[in-house]
C-alpha positions as CSV (number, residue, x, y, z in Angstrom):
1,X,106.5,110.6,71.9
2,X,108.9,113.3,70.4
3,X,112.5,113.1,69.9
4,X,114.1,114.2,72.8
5,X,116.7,115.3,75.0
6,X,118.6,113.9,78.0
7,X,120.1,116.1,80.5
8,X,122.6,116.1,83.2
9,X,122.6,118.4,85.6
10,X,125.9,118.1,88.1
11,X,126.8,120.8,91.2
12,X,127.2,121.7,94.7
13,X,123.9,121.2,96.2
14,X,121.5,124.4,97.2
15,X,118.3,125.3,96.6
16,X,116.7,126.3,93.6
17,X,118.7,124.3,91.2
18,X,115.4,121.9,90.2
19,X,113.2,125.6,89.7
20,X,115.5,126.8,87.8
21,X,116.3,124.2,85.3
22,X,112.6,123.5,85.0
23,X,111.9,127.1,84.6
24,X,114.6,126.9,81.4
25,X,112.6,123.6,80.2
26,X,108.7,125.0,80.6
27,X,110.8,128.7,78.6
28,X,111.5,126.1,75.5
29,X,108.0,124.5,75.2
30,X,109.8,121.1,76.4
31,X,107.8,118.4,78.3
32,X,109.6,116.5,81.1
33,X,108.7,113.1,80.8
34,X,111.5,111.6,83.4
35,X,113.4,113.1,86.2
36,X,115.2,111.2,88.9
37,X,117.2,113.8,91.4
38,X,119.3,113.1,94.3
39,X,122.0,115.2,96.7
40,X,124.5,113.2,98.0
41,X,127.2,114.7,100.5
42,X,126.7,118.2,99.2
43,X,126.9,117.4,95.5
44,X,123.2,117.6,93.6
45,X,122.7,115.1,91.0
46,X,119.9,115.0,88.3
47,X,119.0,113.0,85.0
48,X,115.9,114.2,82.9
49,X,114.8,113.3,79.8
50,X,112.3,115.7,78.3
51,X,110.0,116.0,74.8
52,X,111.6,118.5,71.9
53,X,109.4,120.4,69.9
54,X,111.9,121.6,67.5
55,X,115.6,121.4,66.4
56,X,115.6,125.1,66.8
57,X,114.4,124.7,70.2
58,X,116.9,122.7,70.8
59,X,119.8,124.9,69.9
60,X,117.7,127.8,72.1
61,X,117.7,125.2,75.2
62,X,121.4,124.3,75.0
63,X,122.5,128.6,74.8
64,X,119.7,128.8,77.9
65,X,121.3,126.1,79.7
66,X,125.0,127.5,79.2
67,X,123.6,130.4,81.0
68,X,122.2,128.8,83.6
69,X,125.1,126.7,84.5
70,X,127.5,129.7,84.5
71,X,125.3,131.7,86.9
72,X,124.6,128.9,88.9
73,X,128.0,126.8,88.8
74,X,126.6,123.8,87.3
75,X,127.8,120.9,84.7
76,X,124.6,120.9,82.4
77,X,125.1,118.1,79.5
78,X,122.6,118.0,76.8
79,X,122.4,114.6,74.9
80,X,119.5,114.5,71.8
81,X,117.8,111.5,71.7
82,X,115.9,109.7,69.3
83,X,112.4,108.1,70.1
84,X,113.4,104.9,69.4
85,X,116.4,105.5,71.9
86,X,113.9,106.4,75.2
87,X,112.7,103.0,75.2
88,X,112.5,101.1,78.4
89,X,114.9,98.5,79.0
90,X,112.8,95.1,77.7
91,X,111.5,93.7,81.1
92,X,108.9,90.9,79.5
93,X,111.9,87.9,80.2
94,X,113.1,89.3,83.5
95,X,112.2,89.5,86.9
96,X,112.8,92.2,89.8
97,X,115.1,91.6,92.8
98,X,116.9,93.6,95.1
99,X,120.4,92.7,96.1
100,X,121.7,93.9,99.6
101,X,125.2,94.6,100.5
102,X,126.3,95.4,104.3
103,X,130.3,95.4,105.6
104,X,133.4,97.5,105.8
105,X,134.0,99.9,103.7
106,X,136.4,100.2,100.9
107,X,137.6,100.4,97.3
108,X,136.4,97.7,94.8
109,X,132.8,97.2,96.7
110,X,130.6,98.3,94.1
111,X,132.6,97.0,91.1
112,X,132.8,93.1,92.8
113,X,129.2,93.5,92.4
114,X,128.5,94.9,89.7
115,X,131.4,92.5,87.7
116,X,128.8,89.7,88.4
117,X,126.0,91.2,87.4
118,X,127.8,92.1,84.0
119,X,129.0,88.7,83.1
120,X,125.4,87.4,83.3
121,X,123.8,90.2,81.4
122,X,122.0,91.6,84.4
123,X,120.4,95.1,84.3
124,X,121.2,97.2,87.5
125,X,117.8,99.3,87.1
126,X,118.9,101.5,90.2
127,X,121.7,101.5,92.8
128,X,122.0,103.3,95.9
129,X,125.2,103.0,98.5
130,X,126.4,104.4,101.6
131,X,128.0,104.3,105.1
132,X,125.3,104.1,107.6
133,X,125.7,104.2,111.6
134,X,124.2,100.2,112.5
135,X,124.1,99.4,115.9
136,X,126.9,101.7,116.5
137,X,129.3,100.5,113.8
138,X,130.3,102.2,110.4
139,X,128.7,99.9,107.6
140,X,128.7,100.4,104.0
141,X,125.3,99.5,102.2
142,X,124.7,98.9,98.8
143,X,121.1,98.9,97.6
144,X,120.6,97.2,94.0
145,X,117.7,97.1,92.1
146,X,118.1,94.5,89.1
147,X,116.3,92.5,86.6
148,X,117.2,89.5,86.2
149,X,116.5,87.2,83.1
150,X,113.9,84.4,83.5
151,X,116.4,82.0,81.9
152,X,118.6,82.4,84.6
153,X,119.3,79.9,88.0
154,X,118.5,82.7,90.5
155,X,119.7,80.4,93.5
156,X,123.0,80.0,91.2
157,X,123.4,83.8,90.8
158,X,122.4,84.1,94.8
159,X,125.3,81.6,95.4
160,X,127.9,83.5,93.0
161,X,126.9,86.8,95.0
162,X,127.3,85.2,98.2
163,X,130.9,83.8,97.2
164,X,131.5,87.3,96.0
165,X,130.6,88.4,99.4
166,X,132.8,86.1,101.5
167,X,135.6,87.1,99.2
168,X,135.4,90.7,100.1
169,X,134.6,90.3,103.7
170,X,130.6,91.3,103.1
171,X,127.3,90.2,103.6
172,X,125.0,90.0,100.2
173,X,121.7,89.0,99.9
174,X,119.4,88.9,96.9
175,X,115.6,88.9,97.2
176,X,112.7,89.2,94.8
177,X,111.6,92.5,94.8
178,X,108.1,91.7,96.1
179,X,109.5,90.4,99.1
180,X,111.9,92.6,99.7
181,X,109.0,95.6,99.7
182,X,107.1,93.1,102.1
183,X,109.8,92.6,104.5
184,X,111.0,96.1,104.6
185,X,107.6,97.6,103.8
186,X,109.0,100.5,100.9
């Protein structure tokens, strides 16, 4: 793998946005080797990290991309990257589990979560949340995907969440991430 380069791409959501970005990419020579994209509310939302071939390129991509995000309105953020620095978060001691989070909405949600999390040196590997209609009633979800360390009590960290959860008037739940995609079949 080359050195790279990540990029953020931030902006009111329409189509044509993901073309156009990939068009500048494929323009430069660059490979794309990860893209996660996501529109939330109107706003678009999307991390790449793509394959260099050359500094010059690089300079090239970053005039391209200044371009692109004045014609189209957009917050484009190139970051250079080393190879060494688009390695993969060491998963060999860890585990996968999902933690779900259902209640009221309102400030502080995600960060009485995440605070946990933090002080046990958990890696949030994804995190979705959002207020969904459930049986009729405004709920706020939070969907975390973690990875745990094997050295860890994960009944001890389920009880910490859970206290966490009374606290803040919610309901959290943590699951291996085999049975979660069992129960709920994604």
């Amino acid at each position: 793998m080359n050195d790279g380069v990540a990029i953020s791409v931030t902006g009111r959501d329409r189509p044509g946005i993901v073309a156009s970005v990939a068009r500048v990419l494929f323009q430069k020579g660059c490979n794309i080797e990860y893209l996660s994209q996501t529109a939330i509310r109107g706003q678009f939302a999307m991390i790449l990290v793509t394959s260099t071939t050359s500094r010059e390129s690089l300079l090239g991509l970053q005039q391209d991309f200044d371009h692109l995000a004045g014609d189209l309105d957009l917050e484009i953020h190139l970051k250079p990257i080393q190879r060494e620095e688009m390695q993969v978060f060491d998963t060999s001691e860890t585990e996968p589990f999902v933690i779900t989070v259902r209640g009221k909405d309102r400030p502080g949600l995600v960060y009485g979560i995440a605070e946990i999390l933090a002080e046990r040196s958990i890696n949030i590997t994804k995190l979705d949340a959002r207020v969904a209609l459930i049986s009729g009633k405004q709920e706020y979800i939070q969907l975390f995907e973690v990875d745990i360390p094997k050295r860890l009590d994960y009944g001890l960290i389920q009880e910490k969440l859970r206290q966490r959860g009374q606290e803040m008037g919610i309901h959290v739940d943590l699951q291996h991430k085999d049975i979660f995609r069992a129960i709920n079949q994604i």
